[in-house]
PDB file of N, CA, C and O in Angstrom:
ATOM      1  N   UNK A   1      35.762 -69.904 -12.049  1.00  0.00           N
ATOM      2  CA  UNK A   1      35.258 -70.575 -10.865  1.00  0.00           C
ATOM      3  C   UNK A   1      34.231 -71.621 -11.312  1.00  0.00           C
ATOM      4  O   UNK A   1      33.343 -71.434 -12.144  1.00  0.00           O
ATOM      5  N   UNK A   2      34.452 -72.610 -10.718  1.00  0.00           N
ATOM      6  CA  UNK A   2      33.511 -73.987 -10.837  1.00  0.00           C
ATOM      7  C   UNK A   2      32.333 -73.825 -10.510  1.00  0.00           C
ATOM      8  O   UNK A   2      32.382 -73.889  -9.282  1.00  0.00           O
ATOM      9  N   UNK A   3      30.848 -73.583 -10.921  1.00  0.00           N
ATOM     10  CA  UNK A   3      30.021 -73.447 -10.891  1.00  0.00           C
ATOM     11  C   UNK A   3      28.703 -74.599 -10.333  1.00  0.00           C
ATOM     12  O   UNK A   3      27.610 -74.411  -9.798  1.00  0.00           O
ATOM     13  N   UNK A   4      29.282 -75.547 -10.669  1.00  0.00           N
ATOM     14  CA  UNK A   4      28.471 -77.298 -10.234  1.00  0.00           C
ATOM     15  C   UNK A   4      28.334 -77.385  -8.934  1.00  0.00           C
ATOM     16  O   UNK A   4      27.685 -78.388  -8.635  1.00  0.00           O
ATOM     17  N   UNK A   5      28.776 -76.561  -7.744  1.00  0.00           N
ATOM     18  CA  UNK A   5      28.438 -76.587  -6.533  1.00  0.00           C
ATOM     19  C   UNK A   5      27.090 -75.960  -5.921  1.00  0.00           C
ATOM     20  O   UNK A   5      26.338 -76.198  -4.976  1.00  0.00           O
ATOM     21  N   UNK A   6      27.214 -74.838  -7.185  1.00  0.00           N
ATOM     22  CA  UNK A   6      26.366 -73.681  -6.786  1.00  0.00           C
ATOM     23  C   UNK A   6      24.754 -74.530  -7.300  1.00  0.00           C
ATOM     24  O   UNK A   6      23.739 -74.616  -6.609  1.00  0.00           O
ATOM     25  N   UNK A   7      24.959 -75.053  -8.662  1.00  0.00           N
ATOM     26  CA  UNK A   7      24.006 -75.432  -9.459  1.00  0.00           C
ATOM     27  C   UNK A   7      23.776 -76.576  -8.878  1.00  0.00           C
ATOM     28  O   UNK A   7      22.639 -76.939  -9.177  1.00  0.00           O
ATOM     29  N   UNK A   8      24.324 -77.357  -8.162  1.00  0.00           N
ATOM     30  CA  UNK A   8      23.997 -78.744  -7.038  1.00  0.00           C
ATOM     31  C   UNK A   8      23.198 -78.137  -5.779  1.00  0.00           C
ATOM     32  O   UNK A   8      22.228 -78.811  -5.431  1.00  0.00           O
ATOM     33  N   UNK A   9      23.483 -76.848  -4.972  1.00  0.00           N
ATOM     34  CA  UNK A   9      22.425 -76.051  -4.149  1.00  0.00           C
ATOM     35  C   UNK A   9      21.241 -76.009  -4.699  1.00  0.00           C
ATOM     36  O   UNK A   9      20.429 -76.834  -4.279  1.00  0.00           O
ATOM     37  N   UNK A  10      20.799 -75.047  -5.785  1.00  0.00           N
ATOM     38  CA  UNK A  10      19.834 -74.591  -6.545  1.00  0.00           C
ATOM     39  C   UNK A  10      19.060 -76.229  -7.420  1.00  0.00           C
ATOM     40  O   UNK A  10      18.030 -76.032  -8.066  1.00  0.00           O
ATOM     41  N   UNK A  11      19.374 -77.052  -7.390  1.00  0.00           N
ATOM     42  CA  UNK A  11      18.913 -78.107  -7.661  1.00  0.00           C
ATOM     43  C   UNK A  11      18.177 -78.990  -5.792  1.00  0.00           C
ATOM     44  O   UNK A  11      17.080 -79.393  -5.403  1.00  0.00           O
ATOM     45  N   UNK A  12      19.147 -78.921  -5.382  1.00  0.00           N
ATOM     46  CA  UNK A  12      18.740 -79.243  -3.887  1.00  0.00           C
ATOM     47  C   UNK A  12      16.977 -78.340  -3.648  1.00  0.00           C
ATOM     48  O   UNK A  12      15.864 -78.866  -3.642  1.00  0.00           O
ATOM     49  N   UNK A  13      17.324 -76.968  -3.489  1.00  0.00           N
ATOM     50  CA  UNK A  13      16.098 -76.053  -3.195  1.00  0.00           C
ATOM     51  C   UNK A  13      15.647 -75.937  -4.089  1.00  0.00           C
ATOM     52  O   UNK A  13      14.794 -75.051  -4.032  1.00  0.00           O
ATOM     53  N   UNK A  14      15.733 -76.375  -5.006  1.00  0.00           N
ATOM     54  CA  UNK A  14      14.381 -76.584  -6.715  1.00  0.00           C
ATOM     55  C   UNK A  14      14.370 -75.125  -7.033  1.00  0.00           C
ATOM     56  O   UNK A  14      13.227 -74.718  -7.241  1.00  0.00           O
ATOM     57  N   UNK A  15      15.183 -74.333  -7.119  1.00  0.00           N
ATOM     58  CA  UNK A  15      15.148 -72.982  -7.893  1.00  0.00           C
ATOM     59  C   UNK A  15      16.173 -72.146  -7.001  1.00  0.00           C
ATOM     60  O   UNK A  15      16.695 -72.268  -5.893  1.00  0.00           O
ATOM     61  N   UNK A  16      16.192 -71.255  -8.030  1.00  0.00           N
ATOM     62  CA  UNK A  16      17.463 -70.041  -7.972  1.00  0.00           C
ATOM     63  C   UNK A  16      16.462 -69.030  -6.969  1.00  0.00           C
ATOM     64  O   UNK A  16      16.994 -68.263  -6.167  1.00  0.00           O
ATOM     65  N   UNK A  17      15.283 -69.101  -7.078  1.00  0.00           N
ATOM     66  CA  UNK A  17      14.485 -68.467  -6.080  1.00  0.00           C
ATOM     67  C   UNK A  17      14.264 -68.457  -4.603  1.00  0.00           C
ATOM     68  O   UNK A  17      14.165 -67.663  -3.668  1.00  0.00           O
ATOM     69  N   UNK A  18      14.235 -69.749  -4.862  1.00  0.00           N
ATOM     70  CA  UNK A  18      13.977 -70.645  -3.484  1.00  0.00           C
ATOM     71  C   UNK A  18      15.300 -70.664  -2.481  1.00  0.00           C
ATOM     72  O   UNK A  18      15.324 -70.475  -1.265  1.00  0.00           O
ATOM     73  N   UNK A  19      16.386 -70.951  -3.384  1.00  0.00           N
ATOM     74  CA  UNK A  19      18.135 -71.006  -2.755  1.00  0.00           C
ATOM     75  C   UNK A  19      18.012 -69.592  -2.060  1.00  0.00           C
ATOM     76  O   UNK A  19      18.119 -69.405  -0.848  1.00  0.00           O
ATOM     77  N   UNK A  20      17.761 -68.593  -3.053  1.00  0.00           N
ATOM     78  CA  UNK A  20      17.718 -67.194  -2.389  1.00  0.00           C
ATOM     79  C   UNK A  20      17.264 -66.664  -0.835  1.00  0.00           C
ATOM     80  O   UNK A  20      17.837 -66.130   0.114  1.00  0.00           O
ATOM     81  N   UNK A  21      16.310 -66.990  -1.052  1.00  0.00           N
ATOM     82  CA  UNK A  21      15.122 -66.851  -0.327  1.00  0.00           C
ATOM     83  C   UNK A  21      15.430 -67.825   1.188  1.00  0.00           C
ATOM     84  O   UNK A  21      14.925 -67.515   2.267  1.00  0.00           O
ATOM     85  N   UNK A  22      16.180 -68.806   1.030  1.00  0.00           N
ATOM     86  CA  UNK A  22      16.748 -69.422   1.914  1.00  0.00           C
ATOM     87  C   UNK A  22      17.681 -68.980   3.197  1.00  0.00           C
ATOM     88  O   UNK A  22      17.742 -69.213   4.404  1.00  0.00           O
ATOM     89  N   UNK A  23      18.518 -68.031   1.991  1.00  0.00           N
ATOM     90  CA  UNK A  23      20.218 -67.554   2.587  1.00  0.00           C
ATOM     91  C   UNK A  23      19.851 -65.976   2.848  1.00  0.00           C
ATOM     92  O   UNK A  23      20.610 -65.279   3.521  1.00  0.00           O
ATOM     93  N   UNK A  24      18.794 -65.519   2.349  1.00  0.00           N
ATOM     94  CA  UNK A  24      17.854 -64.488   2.547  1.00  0.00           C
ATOM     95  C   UNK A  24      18.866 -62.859   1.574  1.00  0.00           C
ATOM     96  O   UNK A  24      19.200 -61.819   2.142  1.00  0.00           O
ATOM     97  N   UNK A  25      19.113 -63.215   0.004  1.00  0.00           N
ATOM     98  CA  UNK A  25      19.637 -62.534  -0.897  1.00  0.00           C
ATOM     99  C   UNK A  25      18.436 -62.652  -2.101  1.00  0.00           C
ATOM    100  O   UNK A  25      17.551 -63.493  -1.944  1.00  0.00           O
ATOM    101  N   UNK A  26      18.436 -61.838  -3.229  1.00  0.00           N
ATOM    102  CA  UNK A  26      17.293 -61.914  -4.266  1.00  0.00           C
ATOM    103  C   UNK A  26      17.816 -62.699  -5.342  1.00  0.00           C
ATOM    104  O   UNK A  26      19.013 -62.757  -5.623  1.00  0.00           O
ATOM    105  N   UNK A  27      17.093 -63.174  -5.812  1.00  0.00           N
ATOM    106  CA  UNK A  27      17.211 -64.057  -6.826  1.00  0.00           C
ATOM    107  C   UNK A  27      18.734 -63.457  -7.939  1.00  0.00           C
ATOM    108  O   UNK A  27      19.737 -64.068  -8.309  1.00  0.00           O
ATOM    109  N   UNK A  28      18.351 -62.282  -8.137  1.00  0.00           N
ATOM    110  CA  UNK A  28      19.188 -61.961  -8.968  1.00  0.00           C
ATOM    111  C   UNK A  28      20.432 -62.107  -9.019  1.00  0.00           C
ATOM    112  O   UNK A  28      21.183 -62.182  -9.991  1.00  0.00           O
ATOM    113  N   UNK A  29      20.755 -62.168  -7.234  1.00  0.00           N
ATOM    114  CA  UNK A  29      22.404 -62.285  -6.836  1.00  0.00           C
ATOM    115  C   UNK A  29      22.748 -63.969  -7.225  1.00  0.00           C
ATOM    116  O   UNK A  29      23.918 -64.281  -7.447  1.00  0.00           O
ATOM    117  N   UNK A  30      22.055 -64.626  -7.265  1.00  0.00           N
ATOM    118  CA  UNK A  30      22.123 -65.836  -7.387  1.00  0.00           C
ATOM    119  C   UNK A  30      22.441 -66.227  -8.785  1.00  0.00           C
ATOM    120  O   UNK A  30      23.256 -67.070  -9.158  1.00  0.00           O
ATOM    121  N   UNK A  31      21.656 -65.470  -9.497  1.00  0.00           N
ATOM    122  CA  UNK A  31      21.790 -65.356 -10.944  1.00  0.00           C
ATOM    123  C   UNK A  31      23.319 -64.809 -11.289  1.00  0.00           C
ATOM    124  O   UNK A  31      23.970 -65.092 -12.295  1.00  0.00           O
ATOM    125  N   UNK A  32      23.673 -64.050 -10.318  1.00  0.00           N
ATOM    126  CA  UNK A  32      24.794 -63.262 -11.136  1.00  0.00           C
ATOM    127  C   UNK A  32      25.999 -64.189 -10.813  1.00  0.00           C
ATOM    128  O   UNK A  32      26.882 -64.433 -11.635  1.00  0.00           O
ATOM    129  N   UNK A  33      25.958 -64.769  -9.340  1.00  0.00           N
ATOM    130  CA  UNK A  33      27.071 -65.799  -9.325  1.00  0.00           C
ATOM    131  C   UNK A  33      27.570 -66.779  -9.999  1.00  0.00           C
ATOM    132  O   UNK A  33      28.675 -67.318  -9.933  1.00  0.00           O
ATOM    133  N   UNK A  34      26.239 -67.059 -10.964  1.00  0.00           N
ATOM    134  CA  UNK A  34      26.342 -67.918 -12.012  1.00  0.00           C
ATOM    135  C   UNK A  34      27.142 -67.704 -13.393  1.00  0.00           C
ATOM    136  O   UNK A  34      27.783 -68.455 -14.129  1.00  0.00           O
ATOM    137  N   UNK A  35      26.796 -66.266 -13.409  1.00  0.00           N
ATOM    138  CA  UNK A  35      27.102 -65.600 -14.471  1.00  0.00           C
ATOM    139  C   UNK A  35      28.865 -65.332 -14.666  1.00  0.00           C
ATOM    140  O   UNK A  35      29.657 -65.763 -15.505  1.00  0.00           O
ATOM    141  N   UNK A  36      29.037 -64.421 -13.482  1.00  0.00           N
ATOM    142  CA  UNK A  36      30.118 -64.528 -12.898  1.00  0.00           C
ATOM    143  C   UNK A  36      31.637 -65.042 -11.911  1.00  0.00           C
ATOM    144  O   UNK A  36      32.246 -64.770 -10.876  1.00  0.00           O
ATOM    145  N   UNK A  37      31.670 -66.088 -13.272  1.00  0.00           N
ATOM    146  CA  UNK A  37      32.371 -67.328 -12.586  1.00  0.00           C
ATOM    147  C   UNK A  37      33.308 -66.979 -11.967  1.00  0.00           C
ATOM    148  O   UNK A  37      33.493 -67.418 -10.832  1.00  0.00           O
ATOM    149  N   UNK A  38      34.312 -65.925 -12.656  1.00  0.00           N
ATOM    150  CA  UNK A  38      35.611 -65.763 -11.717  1.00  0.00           C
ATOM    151  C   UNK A  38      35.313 -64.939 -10.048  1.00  0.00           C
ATOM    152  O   UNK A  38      36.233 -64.632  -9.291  1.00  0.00           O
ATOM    153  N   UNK A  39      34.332 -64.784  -9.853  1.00  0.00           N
ATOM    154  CA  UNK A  39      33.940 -63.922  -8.579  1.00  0.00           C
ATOM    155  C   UNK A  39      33.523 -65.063  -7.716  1.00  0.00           C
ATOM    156  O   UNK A  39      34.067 -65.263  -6.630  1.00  0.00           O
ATOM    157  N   UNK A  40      32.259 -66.054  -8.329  1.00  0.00           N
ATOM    158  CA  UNK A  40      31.807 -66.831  -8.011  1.00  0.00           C
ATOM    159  C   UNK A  40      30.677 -66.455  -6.689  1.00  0.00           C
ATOM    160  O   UNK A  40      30.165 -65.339  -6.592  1.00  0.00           O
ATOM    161  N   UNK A  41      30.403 -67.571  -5.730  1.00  0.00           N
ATOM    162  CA  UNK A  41      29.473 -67.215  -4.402  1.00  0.00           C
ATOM    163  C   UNK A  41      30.482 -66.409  -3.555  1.00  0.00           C
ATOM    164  O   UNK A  41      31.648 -66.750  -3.356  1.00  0.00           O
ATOM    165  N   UNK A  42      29.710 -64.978  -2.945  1.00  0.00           N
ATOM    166  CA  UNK A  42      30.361 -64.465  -1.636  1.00  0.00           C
ATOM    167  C   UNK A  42      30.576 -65.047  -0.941  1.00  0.00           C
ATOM    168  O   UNK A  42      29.782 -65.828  -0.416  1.00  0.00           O
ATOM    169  N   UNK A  43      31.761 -64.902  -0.648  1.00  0.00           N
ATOM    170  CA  UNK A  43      32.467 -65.682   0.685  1.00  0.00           C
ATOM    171  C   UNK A  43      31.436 -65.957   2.063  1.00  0.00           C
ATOM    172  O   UNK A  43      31.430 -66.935   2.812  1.00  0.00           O
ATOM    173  N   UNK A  44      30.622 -64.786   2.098  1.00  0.00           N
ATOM    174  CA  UNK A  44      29.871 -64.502   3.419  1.00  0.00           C
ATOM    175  C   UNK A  44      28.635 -65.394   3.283  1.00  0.00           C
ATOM    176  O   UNK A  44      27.944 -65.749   4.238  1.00  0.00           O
ATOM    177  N   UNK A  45      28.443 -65.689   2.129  1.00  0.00           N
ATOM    178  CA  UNK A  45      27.426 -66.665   1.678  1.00  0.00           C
ATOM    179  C   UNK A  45      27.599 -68.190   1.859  1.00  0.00           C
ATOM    180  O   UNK A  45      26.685 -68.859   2.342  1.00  0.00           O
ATOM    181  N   UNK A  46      28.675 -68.695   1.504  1.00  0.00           N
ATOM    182  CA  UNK A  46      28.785 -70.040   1.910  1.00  0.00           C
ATOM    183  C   UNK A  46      28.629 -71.303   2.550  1.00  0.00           C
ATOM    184  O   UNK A  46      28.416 -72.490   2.300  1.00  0.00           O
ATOM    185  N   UNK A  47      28.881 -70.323   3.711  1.00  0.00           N
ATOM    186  CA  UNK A  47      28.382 -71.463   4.660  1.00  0.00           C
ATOM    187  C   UNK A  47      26.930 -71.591   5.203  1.00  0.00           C
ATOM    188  O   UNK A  47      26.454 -72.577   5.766  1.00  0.00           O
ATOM    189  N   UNK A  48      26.159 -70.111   4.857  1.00  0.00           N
ATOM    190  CA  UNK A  48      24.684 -70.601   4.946  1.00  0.00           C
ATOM    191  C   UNK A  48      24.291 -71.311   3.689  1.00  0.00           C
ATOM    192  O   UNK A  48      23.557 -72.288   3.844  1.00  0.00           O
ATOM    193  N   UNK A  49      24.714 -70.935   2.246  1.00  0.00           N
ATOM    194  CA  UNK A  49      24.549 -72.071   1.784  1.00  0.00           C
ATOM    195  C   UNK A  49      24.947 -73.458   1.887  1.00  0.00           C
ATOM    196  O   UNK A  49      24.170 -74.170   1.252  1.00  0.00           O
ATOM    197  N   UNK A  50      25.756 -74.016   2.383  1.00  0.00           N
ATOM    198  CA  UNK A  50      25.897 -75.482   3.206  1.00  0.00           C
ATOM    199  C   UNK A  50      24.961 -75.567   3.710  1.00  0.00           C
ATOM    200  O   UNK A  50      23.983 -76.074   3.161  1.00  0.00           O
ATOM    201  N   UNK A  51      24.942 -75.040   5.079  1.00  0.00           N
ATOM    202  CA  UNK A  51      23.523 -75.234   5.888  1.00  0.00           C
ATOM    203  C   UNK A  51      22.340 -75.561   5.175  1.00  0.00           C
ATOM    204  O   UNK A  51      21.921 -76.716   5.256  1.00  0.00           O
ATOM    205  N   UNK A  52      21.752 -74.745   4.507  1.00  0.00           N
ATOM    206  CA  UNK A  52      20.408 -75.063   3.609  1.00  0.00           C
ATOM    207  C   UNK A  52      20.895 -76.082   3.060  1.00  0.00           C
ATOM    208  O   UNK A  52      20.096 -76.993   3.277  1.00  0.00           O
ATOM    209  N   UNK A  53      21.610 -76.395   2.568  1.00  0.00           N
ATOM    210  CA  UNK A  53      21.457 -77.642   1.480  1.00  0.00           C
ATOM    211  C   UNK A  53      22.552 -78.946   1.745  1.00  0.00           C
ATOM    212  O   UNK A  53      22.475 -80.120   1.383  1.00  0.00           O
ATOM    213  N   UNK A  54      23.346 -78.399   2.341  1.00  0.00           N
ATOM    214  CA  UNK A  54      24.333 -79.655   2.670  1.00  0.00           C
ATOM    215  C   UNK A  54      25.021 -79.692   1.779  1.00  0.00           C
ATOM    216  O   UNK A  54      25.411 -80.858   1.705  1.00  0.00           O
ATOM    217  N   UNK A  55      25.669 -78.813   0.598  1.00  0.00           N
ATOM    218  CA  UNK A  55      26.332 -78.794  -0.347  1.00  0.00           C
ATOM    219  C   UNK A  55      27.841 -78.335   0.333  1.00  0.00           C
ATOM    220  O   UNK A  55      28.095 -77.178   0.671  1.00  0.00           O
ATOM    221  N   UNK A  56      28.765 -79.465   0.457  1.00  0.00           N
ATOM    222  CA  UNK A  56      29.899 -78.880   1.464  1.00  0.00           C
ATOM    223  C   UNK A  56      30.487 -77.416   1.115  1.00  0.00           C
ATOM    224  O   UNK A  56      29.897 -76.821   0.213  1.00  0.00           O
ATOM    225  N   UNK A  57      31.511 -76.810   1.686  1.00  0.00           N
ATOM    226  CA  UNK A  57      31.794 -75.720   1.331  1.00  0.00           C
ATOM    227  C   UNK A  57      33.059 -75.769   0.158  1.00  0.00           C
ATOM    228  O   UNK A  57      33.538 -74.989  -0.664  1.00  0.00           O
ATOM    229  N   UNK A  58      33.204 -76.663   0.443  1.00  0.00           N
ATOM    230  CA  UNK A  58      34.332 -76.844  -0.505  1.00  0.00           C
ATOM    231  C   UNK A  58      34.376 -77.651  -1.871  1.00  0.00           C
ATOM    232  O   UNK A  58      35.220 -78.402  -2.360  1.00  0.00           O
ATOM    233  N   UNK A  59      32.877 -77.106  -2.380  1.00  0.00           N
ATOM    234  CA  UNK A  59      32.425 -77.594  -3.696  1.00  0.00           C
ATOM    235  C   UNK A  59      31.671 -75.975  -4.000  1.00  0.00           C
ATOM    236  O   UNK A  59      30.826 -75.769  -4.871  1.00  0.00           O
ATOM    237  N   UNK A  60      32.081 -75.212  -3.291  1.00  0.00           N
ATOM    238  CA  UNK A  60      31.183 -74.018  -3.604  1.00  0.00           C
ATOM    239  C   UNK A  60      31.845 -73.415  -3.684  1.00  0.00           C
ATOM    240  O   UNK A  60      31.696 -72.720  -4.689  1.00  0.00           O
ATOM    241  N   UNK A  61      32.748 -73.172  -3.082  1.00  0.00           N
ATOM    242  CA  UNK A  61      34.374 -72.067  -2.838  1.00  0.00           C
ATOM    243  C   UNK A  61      35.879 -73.041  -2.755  1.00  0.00           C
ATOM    244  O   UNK A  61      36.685 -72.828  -1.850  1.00  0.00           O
ATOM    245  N   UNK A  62      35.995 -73.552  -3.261  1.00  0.00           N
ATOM    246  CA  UNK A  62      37.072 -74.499  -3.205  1.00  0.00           C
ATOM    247  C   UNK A  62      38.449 -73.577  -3.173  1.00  0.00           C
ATOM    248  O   UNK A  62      39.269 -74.267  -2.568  1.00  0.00           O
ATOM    249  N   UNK A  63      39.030 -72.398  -3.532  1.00  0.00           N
ATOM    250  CA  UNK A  63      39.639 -71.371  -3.444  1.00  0.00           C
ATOM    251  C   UNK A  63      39.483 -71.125  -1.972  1.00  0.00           C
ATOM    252  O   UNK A  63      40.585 -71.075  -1.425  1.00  0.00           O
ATOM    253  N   UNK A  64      38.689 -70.991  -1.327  1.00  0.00           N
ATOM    254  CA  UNK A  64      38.739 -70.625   0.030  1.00  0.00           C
ATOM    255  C   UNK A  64      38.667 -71.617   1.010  1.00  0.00           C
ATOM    256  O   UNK A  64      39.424 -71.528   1.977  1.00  0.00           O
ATOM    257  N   UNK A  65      37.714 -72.748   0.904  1.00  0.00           N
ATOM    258  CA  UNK A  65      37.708 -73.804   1.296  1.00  0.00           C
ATOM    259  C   UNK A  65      38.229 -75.412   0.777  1.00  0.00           C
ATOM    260  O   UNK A  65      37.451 -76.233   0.289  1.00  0.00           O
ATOM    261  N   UNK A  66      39.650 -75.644   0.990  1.00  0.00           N
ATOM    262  CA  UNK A  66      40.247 -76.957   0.216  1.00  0.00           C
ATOM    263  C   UNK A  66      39.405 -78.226   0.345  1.00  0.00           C
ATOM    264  O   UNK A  66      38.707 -78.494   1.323  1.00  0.00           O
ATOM    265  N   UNK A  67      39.571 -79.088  -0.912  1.00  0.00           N
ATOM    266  CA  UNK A  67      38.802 -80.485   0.162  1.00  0.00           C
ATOM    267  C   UNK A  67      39.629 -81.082   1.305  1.00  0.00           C
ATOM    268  O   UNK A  67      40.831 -80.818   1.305  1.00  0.00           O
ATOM    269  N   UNK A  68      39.045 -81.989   2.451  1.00  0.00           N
ATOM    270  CA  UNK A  68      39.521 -82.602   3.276  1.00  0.00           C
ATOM    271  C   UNK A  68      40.687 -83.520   2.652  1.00  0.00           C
ATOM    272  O   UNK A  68      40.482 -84.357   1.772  1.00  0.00           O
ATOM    273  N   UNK A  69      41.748 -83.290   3.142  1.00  0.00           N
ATOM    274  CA  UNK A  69      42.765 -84.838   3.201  1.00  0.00           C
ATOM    275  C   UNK A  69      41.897 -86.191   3.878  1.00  0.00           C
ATOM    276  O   UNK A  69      41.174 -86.503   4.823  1.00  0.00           O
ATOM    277  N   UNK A  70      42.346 -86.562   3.027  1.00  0.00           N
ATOM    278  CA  UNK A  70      42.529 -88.186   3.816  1.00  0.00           C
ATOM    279  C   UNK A  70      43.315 -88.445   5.000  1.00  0.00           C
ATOM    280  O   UNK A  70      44.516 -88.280   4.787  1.00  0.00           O
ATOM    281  N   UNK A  71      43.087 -88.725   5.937  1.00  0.00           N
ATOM    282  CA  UNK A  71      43.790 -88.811   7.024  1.00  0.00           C
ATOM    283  C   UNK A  71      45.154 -90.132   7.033  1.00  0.00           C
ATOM    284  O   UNK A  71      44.922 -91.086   6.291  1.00  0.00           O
ATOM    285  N   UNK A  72      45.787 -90.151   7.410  1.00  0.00           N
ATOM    286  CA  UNK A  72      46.958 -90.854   7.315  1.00  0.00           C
ATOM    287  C   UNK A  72      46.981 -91.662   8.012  1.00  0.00           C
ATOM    288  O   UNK A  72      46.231 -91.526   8.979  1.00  0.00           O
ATOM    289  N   UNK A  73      47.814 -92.926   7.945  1.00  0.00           N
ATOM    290  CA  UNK A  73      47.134 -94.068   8.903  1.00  0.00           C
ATOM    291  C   UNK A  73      48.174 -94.092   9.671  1.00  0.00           C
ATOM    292  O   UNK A  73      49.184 -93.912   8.991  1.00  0.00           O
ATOM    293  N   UNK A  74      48.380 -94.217  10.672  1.00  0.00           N
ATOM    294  CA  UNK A  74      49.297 -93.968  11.943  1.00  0.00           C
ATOM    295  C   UNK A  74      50.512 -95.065  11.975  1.00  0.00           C
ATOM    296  O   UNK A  74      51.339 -95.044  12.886  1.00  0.00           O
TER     297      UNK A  74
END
């Protein structure tokens, strides 16, 4: 699992602490998502991480969330 979404959050909120503390989980879980790429962020987590940071969802979970198409021109 692609990790640069997660580490684009935690750059947004200036620490793995702070991200936490945000989405209201301990630092450590934050740590471990990192760690654990093929698991990656809980699903249930996602979209409050968007919220806090504006990091779309589909740079965080791209497996669950695809990017947008381009819309097609009529």
């Amino acid at each position: 699992m692609d990790t640069s979404g997660l580490l684009k959050a935690i750059e947004i909120k200036g620490s793995q602490a702070a991200l936490a503390e945000s989405i209201g989980v301990s630092q450590q879980t934050i740590s471990n998502w990192l760690k654990k790429t093929k698991a990656g962020i809980a699903a249930e987590y996602v979209l409050p991480i968007e919220r806090e940071t504006g990091v779309p969802r589909h740079e965080l979970r791209p497996d669950i969330y695809p990017p947008p198409q381009p819309m097609e021109a009529a």
